[in-house]
C-alpha positions as a LaTeX table, in Angstrom:
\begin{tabular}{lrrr}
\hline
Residue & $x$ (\AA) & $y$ (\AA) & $z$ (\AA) \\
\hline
Unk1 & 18.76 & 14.09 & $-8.55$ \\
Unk2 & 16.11 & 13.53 & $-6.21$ \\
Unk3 & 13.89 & 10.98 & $-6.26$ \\
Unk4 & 10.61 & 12.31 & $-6.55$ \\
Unk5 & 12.18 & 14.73 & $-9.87$ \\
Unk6 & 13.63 & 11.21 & $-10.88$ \\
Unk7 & 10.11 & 9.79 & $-11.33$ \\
Unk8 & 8.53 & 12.75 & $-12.70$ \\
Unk9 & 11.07 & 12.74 & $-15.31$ \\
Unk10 & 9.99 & 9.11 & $-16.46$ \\
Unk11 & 5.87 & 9.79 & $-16.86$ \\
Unk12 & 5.15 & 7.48 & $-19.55$ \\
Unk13 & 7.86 & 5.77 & $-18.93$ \\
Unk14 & 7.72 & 1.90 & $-17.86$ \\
Unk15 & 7.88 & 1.34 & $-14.71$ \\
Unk16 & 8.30 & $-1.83$ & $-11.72$ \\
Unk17 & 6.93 & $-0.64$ & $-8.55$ \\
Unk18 & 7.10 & $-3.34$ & $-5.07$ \\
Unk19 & 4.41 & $-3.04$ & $-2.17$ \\
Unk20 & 4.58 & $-3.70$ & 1.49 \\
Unk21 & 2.40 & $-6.93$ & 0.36 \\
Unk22 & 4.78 & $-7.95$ & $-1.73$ \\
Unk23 & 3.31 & $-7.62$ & $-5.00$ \\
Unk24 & 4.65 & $-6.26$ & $-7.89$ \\
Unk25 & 3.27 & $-3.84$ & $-10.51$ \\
Unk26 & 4.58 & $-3.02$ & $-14.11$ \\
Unk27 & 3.26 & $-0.46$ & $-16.11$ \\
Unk28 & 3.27 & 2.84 & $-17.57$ \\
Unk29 & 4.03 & 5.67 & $-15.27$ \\
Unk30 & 0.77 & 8.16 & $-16.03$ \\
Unk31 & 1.02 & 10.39 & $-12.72$ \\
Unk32 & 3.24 & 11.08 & $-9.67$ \\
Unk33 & 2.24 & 13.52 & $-6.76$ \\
Unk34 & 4.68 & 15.01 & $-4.39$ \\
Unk35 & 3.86 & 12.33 & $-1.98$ \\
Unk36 & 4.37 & 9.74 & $-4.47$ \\
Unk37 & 1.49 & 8.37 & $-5.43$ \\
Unk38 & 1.39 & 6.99 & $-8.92$ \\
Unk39 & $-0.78$ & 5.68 & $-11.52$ \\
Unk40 & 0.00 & 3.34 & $-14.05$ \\
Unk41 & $-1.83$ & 2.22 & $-16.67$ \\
Unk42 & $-1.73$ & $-1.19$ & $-19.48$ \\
Unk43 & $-0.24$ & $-2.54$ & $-15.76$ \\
Unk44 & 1.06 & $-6.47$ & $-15.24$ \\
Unk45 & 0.13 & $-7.45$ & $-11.37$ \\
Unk46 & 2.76 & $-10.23$ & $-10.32$ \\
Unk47 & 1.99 & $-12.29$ & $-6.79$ \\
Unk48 & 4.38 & $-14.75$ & $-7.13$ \\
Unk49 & 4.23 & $-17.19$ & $-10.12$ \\
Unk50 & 0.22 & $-15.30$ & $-10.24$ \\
Unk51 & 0.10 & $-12.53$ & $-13.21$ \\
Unk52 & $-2.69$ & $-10.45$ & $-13.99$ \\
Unk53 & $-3.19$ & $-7.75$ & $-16.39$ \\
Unk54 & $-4.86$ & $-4.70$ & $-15.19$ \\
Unk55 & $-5.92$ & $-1.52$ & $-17.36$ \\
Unk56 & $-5.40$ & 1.14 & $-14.57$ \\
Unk57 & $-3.50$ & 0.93 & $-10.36$ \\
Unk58 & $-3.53$ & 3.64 & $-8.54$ \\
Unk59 & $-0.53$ & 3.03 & $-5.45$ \\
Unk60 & $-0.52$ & 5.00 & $-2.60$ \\
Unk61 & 3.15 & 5.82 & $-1.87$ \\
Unk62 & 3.20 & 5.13 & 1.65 \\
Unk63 & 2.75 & 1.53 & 0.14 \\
Unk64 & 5.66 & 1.42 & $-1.74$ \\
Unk65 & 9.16 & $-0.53$ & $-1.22$ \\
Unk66 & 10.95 & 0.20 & $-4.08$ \\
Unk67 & 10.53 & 1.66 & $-7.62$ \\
Unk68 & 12.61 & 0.36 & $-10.86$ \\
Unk69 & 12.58 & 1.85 & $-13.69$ \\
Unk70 & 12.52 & $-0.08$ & $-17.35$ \\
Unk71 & 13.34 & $-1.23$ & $-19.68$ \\
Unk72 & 14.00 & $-5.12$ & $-18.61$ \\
Unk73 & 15.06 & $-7.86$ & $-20.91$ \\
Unk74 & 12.09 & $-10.50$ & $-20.23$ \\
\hline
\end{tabular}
């Protein structure tokens, strides 16, 4: 399976998605593009020990590093 068909199969799935920056984001995959640019939505921001709870990210996919996909046992 290719990636890209790999995400679009898990829309409204969750979702952990790493930047260049080094920030994470978990959420709710709403939307992927065929370059893979997402949104997410009820999203968790991690920066280190730092979490913040954001509605709605949009991430370019040039940004991103590496995509997991849930669940995770917290």
């Amino acid at each position: 399976m290719k990636p890209l068909d790999l995400l679009s199969s898990n829309v409204n799935k969750e979702i952990l998605v790493r930047i260049k920056d080094g920030r994470e984001f978990r959420g709710k995959l709403r939307e992927v593009d065929s370059y893979m640019n997402m949104i997410l939505s009820s999203v968790e921001e991690i920066e280190g020990e730092e979490r913040k709870k954001r509605e709605t990210v949009l991430l370019r996919g040039n940004n991103v590093v590496y995509i997991s996909l849930g669940p995770w046992d917290e």
